[in-house]
C-alpha positions as CSV (number, residue, x, y, z in Angstrom):
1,X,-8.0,-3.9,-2.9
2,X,-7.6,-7.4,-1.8
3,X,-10.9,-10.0,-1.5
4,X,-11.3,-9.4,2.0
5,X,-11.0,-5.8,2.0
6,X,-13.9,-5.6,-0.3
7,X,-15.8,-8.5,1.8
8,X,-15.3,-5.9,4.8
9,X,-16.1,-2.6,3.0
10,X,-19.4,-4.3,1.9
11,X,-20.3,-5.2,5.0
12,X,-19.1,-1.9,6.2
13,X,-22.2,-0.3,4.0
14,X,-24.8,-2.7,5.7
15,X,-24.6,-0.7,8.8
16,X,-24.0,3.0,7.5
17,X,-27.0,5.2,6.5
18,X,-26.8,5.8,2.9
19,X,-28.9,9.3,1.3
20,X,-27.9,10.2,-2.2
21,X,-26.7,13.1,-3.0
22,X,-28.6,16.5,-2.7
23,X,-31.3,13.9,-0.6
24,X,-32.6,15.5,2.8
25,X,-32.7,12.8,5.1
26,X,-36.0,11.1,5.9
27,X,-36.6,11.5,9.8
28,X,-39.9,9.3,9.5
29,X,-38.0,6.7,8.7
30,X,-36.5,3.9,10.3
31,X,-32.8,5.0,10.8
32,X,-29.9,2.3,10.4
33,X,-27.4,2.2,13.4
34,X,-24.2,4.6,13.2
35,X,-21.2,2.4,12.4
36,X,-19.7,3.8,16.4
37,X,-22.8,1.6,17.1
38,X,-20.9,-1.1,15.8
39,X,-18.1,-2.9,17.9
40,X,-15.1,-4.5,15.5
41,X,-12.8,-6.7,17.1
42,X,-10.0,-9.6,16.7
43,X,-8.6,-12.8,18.3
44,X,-5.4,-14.1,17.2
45,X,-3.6,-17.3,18.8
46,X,0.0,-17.8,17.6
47,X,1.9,-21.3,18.3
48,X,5.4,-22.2,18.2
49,X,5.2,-26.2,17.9
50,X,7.5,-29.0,18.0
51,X,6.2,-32.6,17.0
52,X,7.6,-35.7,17.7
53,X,6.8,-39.3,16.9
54,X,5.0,-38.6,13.9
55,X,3.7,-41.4,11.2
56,X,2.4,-40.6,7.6
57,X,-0.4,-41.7,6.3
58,X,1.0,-44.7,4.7
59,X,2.4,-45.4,8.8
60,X,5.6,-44.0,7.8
61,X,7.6,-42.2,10.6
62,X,8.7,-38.8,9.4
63,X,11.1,-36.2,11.1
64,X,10.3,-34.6,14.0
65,X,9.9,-30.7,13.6
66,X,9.3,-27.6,14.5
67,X,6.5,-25.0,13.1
68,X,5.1,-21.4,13.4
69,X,2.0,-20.8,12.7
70,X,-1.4,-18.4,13.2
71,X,-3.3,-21.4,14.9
72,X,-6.5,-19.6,14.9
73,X,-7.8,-16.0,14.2
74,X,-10.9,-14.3,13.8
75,X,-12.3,-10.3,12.7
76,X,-16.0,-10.3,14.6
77,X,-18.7,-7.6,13.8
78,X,-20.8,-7.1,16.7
79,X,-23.7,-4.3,18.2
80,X,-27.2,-3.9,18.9
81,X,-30.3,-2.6,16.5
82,X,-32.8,-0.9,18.3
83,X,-33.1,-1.6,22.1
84,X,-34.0,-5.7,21.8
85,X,-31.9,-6.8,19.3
86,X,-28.0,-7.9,19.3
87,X,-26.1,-9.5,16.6
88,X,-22.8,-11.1,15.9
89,X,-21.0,-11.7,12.5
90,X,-17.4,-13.7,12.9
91,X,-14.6,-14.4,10.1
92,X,-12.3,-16.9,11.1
93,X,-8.9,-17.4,9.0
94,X,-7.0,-20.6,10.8
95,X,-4.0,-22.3,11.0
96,X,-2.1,-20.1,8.5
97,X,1.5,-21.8,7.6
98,X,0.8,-24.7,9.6
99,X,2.9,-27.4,8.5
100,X,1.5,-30.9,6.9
101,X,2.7,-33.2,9.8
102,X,2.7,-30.6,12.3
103,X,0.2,-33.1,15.0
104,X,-1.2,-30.1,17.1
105,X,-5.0,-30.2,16.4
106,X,-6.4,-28.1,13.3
107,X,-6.3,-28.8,9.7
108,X,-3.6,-26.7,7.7
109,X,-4.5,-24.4,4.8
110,X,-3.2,-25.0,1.5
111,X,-0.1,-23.4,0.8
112,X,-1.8,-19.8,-1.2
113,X,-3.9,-19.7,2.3
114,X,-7.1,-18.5,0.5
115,X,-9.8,-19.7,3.5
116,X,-11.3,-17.0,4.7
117,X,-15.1,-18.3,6.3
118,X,-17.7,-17.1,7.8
119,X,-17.5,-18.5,11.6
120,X,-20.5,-17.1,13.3
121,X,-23.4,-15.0,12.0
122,X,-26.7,-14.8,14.3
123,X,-29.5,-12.5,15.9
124,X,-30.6,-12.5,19.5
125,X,-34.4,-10.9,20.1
126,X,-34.8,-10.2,23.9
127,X,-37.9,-10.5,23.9
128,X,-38.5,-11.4,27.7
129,X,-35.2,-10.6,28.7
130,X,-35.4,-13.8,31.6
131,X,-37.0,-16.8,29.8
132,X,-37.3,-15.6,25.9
133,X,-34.6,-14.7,24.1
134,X,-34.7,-15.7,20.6
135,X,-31.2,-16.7,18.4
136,X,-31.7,-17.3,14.8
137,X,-29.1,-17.8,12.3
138,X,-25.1,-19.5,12.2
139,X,-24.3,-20.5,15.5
140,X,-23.2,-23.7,17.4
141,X,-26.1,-25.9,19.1
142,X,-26.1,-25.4,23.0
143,X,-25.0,-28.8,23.7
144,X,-21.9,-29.5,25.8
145,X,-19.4,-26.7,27.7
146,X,-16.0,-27.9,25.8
147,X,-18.0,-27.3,22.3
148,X,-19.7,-23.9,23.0
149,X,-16.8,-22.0,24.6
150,X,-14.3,-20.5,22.4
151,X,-11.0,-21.5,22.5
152,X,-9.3,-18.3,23.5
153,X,-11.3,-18.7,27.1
154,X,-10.1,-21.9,28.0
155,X,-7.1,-22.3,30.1
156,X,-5.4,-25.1,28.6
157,X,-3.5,-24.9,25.7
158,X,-5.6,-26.6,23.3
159,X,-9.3,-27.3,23.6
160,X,-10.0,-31.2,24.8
161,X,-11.4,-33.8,23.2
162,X,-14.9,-32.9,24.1
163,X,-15.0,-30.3,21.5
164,X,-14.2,-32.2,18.8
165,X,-16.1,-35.3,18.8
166,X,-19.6,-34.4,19.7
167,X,-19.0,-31.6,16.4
168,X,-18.2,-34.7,14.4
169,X,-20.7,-36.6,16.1
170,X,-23.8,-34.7,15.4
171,X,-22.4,-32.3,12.4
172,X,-20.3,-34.0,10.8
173,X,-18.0,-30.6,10.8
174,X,-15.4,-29.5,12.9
175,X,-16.3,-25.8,13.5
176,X,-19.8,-27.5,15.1
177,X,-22.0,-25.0,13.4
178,X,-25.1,-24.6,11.6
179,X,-28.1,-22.8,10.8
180,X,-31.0,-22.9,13.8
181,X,-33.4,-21.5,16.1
182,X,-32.6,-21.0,19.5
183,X,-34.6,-20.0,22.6
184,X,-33.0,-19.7,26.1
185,X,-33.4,-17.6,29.3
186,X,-31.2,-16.8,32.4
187,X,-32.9,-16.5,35.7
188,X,-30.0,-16.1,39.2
189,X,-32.0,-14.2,41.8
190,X,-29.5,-15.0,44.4
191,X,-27.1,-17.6,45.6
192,X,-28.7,-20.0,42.8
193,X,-29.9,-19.9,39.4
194,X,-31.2,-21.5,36.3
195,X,-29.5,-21.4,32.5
196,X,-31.2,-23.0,29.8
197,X,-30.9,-23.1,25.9
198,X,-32.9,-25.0,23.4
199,X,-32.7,-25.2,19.7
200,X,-33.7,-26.6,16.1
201,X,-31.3,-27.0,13.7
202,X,-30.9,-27.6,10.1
203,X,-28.2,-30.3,10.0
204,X,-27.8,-32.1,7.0
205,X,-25.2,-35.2,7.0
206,X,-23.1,-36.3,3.8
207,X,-25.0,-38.3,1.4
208,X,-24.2,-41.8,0.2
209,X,-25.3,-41.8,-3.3
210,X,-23.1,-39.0,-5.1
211,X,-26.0,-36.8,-4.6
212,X,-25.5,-33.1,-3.6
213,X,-27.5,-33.7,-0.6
214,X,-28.9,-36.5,1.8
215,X,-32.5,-37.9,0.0
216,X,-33.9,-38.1,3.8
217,X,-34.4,-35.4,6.2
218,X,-34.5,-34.6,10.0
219,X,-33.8,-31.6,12.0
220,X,-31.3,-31.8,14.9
221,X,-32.8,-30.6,18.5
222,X,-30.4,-29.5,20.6
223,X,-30.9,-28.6,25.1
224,X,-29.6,-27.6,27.9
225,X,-30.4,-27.0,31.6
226,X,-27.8,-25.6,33.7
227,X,-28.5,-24.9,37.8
228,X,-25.7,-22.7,39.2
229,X,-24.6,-22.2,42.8
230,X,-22.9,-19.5,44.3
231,X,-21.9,-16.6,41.6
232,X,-23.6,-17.0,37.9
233,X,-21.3,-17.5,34.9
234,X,-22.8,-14.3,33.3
235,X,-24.3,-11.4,34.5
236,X,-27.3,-11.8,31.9
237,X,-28.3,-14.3,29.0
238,X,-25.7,-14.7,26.2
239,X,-23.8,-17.6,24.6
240,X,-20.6,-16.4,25.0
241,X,-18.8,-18.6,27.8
242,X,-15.6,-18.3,30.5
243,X,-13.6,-20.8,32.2
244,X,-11.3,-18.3,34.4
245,X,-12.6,-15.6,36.7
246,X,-9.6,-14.2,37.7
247,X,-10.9,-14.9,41.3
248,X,-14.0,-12.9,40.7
249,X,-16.6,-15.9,40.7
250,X,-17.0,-18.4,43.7
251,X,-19.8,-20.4,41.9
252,X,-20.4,-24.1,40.4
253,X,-22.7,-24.8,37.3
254,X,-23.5,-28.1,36.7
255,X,-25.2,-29.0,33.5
256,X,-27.1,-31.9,31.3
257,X,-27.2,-31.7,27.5
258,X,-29.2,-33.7,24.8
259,X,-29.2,-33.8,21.1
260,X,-31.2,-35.8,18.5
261,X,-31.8,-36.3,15.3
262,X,-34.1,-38.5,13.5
263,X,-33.0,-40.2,9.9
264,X,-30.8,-39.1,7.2
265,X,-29.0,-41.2,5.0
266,X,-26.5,-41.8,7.4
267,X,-28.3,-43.0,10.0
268,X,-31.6,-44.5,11.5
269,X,-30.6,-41.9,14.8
270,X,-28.2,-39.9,16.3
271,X,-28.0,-38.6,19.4
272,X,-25.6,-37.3,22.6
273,X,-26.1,-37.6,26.1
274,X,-23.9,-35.6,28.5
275,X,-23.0,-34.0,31.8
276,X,-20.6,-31.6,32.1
277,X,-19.2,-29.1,35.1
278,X,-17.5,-25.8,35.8
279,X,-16.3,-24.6,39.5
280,X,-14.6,-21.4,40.1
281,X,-13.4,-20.7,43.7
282,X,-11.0,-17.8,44.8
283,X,-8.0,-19.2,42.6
284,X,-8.9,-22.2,41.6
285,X,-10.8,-22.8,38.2
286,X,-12.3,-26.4,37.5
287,X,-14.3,-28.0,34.3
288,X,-15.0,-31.1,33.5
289,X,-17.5,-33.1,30.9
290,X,-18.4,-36.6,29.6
291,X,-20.8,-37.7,26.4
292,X,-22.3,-40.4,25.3
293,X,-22.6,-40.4,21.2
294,X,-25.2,-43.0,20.3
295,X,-25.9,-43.6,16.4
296,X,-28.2,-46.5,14.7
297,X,-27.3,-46.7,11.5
298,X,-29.9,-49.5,10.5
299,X,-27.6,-52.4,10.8
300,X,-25.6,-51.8,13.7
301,X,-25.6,-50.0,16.9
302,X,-22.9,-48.3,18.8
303,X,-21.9,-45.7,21.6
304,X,-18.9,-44.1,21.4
305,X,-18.0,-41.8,24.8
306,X,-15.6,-38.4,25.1
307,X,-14.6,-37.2,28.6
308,X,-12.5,-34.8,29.9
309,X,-11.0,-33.2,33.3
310,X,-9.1,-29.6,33.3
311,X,-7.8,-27.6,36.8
312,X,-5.8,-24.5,37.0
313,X,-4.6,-22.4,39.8
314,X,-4.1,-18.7,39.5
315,X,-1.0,-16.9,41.2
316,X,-1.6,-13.0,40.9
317,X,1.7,-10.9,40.4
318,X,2.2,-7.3,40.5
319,X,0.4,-5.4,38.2
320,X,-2.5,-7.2,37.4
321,X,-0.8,-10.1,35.9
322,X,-1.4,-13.8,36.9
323,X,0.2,-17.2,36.4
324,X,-1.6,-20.2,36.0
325,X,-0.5,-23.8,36.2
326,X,-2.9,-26.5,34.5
327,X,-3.6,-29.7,34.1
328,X,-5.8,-31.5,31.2
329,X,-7.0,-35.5,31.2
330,X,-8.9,-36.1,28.0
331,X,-9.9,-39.6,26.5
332,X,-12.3,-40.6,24.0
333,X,-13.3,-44.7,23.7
334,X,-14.6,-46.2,21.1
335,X,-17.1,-48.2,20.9
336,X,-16.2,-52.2,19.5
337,X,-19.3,-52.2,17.3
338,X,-18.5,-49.0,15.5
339,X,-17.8,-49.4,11.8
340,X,-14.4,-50.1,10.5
341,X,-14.0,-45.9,9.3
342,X,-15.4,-44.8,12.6
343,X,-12.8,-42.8,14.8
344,X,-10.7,-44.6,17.4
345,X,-9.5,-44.3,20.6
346,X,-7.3,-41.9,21.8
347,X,-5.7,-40.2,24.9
348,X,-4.6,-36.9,25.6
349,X,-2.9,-35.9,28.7
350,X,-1.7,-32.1,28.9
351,X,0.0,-29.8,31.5
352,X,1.7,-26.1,30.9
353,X,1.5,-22.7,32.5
354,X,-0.4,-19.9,31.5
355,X,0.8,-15.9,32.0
356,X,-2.2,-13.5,31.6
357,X,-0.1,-10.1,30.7
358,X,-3.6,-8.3,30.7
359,X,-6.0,-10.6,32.3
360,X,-7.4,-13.1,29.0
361,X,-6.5,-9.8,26.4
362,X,-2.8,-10.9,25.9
363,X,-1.6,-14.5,27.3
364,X,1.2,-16.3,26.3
365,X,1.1,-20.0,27.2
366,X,3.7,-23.1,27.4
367,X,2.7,-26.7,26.9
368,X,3.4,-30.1,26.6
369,X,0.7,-32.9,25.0
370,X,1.2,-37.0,25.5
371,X,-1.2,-38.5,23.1
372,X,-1.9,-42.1,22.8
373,X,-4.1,-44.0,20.8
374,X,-4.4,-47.0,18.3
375,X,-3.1,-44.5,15.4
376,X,-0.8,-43.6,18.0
377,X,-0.9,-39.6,16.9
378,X,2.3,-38.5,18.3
379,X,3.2,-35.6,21.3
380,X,3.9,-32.1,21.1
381,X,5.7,-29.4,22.8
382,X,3.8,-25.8,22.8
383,X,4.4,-22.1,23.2
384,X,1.7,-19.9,22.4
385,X,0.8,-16.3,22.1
386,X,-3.1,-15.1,22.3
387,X,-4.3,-11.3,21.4
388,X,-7.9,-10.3,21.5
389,X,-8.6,-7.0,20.6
């Protein structure tokens, strides 16, 4: 039995009742959910990509190419204990035989593909089902719409530049997680409502000294208010997030999201100021965001700023199917004071087409990226197929 079938049989145990044998169950005690209690699903995104106008490290242009590859995929554990309590438990295993120079955003494995990591892992307590509900554990901070929507529910083909710099900007980690306390409520009692999330988190930035951690200390506090009109993005609180409808919603949700933390040995402070957007109406499916990453380091200054702009059109076809065209406009600036090994500017501009075979279960998507920046990153061309499951 390989590593990760023994990961998942161990797991497996956590949610059966166990008795030993020749044992008469206990009825006064507590009993653990059945395992049909709990839900088992997948996510897969395959991409065909061809890169062009690539450089090396050294600056070097190397051959264009072509690559196949699992981009991303995930196994998630999910259910309920007892009547107040839901939890979620996601694996991800990403960008499996990508290729070195391959510029489409993610980091390849090594060649024996042995990363196999724990993605999401958290608890939600209802316990005022409008204004309390509790999240503790492995999660992503509530702060900005690119960042806390997964990537298989956006409609471009990859995510913008919003999701990755704020990560990098107040994690210093590209899957944006970490361990925290959240408490948010959801409150739509007609044509308006209210969404709002905020959290403590333990965040702790690289060291300087060859330590194994930073000598200074601050948590990260992370919020967000959201005020909706029209249709609600979600029927009741959660942090699971949509950008396509399918023609179901006719609603706008505009939102403001803060982060700060105090000093570590990275900085003096560190925070992010931003705005972001998302309109659905009949066929037509909007987002938009812009942040502002401030950071004080104790001897300079600086602001760097992400934005982005997304639109897609849906065309229904005959049996439940639907096309969508998109377009993406994503830039991130940089600010002149940041240090020399801060990031730098960059440009992405993306269109493509999306075909929903069964609505966001099974979509197969066609791309092309234009990236410019002072690295100059190179473009690529895109065809993608997504399964959840």
């Amino acid at each position: 039995m390989t590593a990760n079938r023994w990961l998942l049989a161990f797991l497996l145990t956590l949610f059966v009742p166990q008795t030993l044998a020749g044992e008469e169950p206990d009825e006064t005690k507590a009993s653990l959910p059945q395992i049909g209690d709990m839900r088992v699903s997948g996510q897969a995104q395959i991409w065909s990509v061809f890169s062009s106008g690539v450089n090396g490290p050294g600056g070097e242009p190397v051959e264009d190419r072509w690559d196949l590859y699992l981009r991303r995929a995930r196994l998630g554990l999910s259910g309920r204990i007892g009547e107040s309590v839901g939890y979620a438990v996601t694996f991800a295993y990403d960008n499996v035989g990508k290729n070195a120079f391959t510029i489409a955003p993610g980091a390849p494995q090594d060649r024996d593909n042995t990363e196999f990591k724990v993605w999401d892992a958290f608890f939600t307590w209802a316990a005022e089902p409008t204004w309390a509900n509790v999240t503790l554990g492995y999660f992503r901070p509530q702060v900005g719409r690119e960042s806390i929507t997964s990537a298989v529910q956006v409609n471009s083909f990859s995510k913008a530049l919003p999701n990755t710099y704020p990560r990098l900007h107040l994690l210093d980690a590209g899957p944006g997680r970490a361990t925290g306390i959240n408490v948010g409520g959801l409150y739509h009692p007609g044509r308006w409502g209210l969404h709002y999330n905020v959290g403590i988190f333990d965040a702790d930035h690289a060291e300087l000294n060859g330590l194994p951690a930073g000598t200074t200390w601050s948590p990260l506090l992370a919020g967000r208010v959201s005020v909706t009109v029209g249709d609600p993005e979600m029927e009741r609180y959660g942090l699971a997030y949509r950008t396509n409808y399918f023609g179901a919603r006719n609603g706008a949700t505009i939102s403001v999201n803060h982060a700060r933390q105090g000093g570590t040995d990275v900085f003096e402070r560190n925070t992010l100021t931003g705005v972001d957007l998302l309109a659905n109406y009949g066929p037509w499916n909007l987002s938009a965001e812009i942040d502002r990453m401030q950071r004080d380091t104790g001897t300079n200054s600086y602001a760097n700023r992400v934005s982005s702009v997304r639109c897609g059109r849906n065309f229904p076809l005959e049996n439940g199917r639907v096309l969508e065209p998109f377009l993406m406009f994503s830039e991130f600036d940089a600010d002149r004071e940041a240090p020399d090994d801060a990031p730098e500017s960059r440009k992405m501009r993306q269109a493509g087409l999306n075909w929903y075979l069964d609505k966001n279960r099974i979509k197969l998507n066609l791309a092309y990226t234009w990236q410019d920046g002072d690295r100059d990153p190179g473009d690529f061309a895109g065809l993608g197929l997504q399964f959840l499951y």
